[in-house]
C-alpha positions in Angstrom: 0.0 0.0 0.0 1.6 3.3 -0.9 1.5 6.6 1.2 -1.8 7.7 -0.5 -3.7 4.7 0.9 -2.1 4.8 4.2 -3.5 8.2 4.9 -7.0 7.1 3.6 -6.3 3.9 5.8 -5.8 6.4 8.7 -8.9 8.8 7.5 -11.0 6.3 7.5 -10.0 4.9 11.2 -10.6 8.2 12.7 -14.2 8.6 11.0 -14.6 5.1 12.0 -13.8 6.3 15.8 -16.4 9.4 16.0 -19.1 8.8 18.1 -22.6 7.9 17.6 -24.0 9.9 20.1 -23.4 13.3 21.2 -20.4 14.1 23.2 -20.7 14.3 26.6 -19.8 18.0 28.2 -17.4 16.6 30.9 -14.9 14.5 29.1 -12.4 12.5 31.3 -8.6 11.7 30.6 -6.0 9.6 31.6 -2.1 9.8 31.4 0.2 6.9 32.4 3.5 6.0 32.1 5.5 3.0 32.3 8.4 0.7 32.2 8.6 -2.6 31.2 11.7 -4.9 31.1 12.2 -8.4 28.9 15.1 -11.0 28.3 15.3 -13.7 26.0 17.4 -15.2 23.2 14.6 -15.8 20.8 16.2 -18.9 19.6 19.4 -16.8 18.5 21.3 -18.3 21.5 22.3 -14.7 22.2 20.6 -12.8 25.1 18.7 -9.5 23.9 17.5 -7.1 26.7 14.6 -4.9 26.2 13.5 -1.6 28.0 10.2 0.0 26.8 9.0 3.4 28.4 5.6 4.0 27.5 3.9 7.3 27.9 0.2 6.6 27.3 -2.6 9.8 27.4 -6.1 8.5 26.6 -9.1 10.1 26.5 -13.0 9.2 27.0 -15.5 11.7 25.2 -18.3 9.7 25.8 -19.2 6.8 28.5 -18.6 4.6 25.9 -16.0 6.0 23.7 -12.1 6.5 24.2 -9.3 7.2 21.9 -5.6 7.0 23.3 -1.8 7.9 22.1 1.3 6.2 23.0 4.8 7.3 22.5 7.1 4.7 23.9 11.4 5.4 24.4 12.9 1.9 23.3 16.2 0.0 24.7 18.0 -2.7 23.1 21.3 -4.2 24.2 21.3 -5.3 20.6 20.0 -5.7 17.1 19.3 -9.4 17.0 15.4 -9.3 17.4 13.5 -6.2 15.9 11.4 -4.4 18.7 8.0 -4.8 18.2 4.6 -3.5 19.7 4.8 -3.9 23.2 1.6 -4.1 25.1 0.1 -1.3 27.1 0.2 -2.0 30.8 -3.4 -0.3 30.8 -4.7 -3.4 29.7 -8.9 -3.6 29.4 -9.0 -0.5 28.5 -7.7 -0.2 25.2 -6.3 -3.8 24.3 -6.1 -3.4 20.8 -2.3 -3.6 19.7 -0.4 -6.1 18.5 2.0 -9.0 20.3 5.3 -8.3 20.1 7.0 -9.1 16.7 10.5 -11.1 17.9 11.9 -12.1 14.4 14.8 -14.6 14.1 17.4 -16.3 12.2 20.8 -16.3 10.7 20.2 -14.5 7.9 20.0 -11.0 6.3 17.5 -11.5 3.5 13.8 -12.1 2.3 12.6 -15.2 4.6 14.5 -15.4 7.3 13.0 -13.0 9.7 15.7 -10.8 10.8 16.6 -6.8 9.8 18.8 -6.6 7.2 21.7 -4.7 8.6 22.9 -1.0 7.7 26.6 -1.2 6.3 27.2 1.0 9.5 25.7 -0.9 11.8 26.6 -3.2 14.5 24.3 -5.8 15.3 26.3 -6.7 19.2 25.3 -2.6 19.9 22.8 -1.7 22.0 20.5 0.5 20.1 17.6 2.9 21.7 15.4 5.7 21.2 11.9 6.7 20.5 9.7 3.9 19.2 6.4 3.2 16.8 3.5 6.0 18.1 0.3 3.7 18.1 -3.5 5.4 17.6 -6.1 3.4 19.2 -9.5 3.8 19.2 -12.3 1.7 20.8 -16.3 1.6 21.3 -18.4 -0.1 23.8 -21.2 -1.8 21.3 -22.7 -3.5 23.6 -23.0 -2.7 27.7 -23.1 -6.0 30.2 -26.1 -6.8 32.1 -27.0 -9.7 33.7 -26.7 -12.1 31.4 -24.5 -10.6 28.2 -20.8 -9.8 28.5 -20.4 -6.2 27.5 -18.3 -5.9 24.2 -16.1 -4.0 22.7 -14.4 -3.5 19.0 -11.0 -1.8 19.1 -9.0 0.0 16.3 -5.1 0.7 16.3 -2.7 2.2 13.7 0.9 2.2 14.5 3.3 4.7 12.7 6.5 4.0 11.6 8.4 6.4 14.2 11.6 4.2 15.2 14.5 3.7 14.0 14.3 0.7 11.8 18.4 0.6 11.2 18.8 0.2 14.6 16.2 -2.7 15.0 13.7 -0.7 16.9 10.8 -1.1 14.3 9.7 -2.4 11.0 10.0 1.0 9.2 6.1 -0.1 8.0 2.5 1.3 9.2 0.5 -1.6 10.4 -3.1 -1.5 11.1 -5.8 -3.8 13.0 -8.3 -4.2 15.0 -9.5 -6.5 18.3 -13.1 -7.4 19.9 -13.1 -7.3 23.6 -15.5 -9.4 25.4 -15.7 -9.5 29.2 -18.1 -10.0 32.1 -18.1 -9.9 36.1 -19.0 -12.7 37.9 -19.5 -11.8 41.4 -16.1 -10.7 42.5 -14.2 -12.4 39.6 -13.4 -10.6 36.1 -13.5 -12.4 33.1 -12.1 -11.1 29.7 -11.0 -12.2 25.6 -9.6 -10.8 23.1 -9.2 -12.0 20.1 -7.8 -9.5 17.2 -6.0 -9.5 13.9 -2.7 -7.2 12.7 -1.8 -6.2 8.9 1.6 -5.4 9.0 3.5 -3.3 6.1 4.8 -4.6 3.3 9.2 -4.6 3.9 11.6 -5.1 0.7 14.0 -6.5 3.7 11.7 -8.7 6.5 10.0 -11.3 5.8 6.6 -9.4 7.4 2.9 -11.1 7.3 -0.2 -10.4 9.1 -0.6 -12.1 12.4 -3.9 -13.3 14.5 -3.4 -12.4 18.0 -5.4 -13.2 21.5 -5.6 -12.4 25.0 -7.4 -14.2 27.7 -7.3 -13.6 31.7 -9.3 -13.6 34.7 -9.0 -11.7 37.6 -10.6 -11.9 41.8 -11.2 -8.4 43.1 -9.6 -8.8 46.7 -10.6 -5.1 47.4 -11.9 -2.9 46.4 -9.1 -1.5 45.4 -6.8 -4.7 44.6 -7.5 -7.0 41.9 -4.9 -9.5 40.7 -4.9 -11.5 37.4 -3.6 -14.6 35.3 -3.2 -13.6 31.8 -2.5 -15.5 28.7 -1.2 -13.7 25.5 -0.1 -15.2 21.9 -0.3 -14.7 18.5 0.1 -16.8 15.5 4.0 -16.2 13.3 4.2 -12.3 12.3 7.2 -13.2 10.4 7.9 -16.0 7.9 11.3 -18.0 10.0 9.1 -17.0 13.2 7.5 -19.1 15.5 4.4 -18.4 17.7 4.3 -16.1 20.6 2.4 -17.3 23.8 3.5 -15.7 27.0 2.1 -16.3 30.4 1.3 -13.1 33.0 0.4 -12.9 36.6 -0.7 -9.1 36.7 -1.7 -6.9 40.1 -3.6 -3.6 39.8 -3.8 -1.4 42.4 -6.1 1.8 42.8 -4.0 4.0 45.5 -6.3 6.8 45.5 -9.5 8.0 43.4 -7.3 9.6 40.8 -4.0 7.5 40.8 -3.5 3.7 39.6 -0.7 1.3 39.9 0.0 -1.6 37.5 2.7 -4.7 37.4 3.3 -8.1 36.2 5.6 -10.7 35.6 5.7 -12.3 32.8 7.2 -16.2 31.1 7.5 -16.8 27.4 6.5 -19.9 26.6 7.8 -20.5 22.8 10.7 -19.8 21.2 10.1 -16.2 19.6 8.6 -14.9 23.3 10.6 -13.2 25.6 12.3 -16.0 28.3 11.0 -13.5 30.7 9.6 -9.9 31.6 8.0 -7.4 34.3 6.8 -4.2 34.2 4.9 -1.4 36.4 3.1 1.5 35.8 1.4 4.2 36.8 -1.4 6.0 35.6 -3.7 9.5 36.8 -7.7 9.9 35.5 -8.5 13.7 35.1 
């Protein structure tokens, strides 16, 4: 797709995300930021390390609308996996992005999965700096009662920001889009998500679009504690690639009316997910 039909692709996701109904005079916002750490050797037998900052402001027009940006800061100690879209420790909110892309191999070319190295490069370097900016968009179709789970479509579009000599991105615009479904059950919170990415076209990776899913359940303790177990995968977003599937126990916290905490830990389970990875954040509603 050239540049002309990206910006119709992202024309029409932002009529696509304009409400309904009438927007409501008092809107409400959020701001969070984040940090989240990850190891693995992604079947490279080399160890990369991973540091993703998130800063994440969303906004809610209406009781069922909300649109939010995120501009991340990425670290690599080196260039042997590409960094891909992390997830947003705001989970349940606005879920819709895309599982990490870890693409490996041994080689530089067309079907092996890896970035094809800049002549001034150095793969062993580490390698940071700002990452893709994602647009995501989401509205509540359907509210839960008693009997129905209230659900949820999501929209994303993530812009080519990073640096993709250095392995922080794809240097391609991918879209996509996610249902949420969840439901209370007494004290216990039940949530899935299943969604689907189209990632850019690359004369040097091996790209192709990817189904993804998320799954969890949660007990609220408190009312202001509620942890969760959280499984994440997604089919191979690169040919050479295998499937991601990661395992999360995750802790929210509400400290005071306006201020949130959030952390996990986290265990890859296949080859191309991270061996391992935590994260916290922390999050204020206007």
């Amino acid at each position: 797709m050239g540049i002309s039909g990206k910006i119709a692709a992202v024309t029409t996701l932002l009529l696509l995300s304009m409400p309904v109904a009438g927007r409501a005079e008092d809107k409400t916002a959020s701001v969070g930021l984040g940090f989240e750490f990850t190891s693995g050797d992604y079947g490279t037998g080399t160890t990369t390390n991973s540091v993703f900052i998130p800063l994440t402001v969303e906004v809610t027009p209406t009781e069922r609308w909300g649109v939010s940006l995120e501009v991340p800061y990425v670290y690599q100690s080196n260039t042997n996996v590409i960094a891909g879209q992390f997830r947003q420790m705001q989970g349940g909110t606005m879920t819709a992005q895309a599982v990490a892309a870890a693409m490996t191999g041994s080689g530089s070319g067309m079907g092996s999965g890896t970035i094809r190295s800049s002549s001034n490069s150095n793969p062993s370097q580490a390698q940071s700096g700002i990452g893709d900016v994602t647009f995501r968009t989401g509205y509540v179709i359907l509210k839960e009662g008693n009997a129905i789970p209230q659900i949820r479509p999501n929209l994303f579009v993530k812009f080519p920001t990073a640096d993709k000599n250095k392995g922080l991105g794809t240097g391609e615009f991918d879209e996509g889009f996610a249902v949420e479904v969840s439901k209370w059950f007494g004290d216990w919170y039940t949530f899935i998500e299943p969604g689907y990415t189209i990632q850019g076209k690359s004369p040097d990776l091996a790209l192709k679009n990817y189904m993804s899913y998320s799954a969890g359940a949660g007990y609220q303790v408190t009312n202001n504690f509620r942890p969760m177990f959280i499984l994440k995968g997604a089919t191979a977003p690169a040919d050479g690639s295998s499937s991601l599937l990661e395992a999360r126990l995750k802790l929210k916290y509400q400290a005071t009316n306006h201020t949130g905490i959030e952390g996990y830990f986290a265990k890859g389970i296949t080859t191309s997910s991270p061996d391992y990875g935590t994260g916290l954040a922390v999050f204020y509603d206007f």
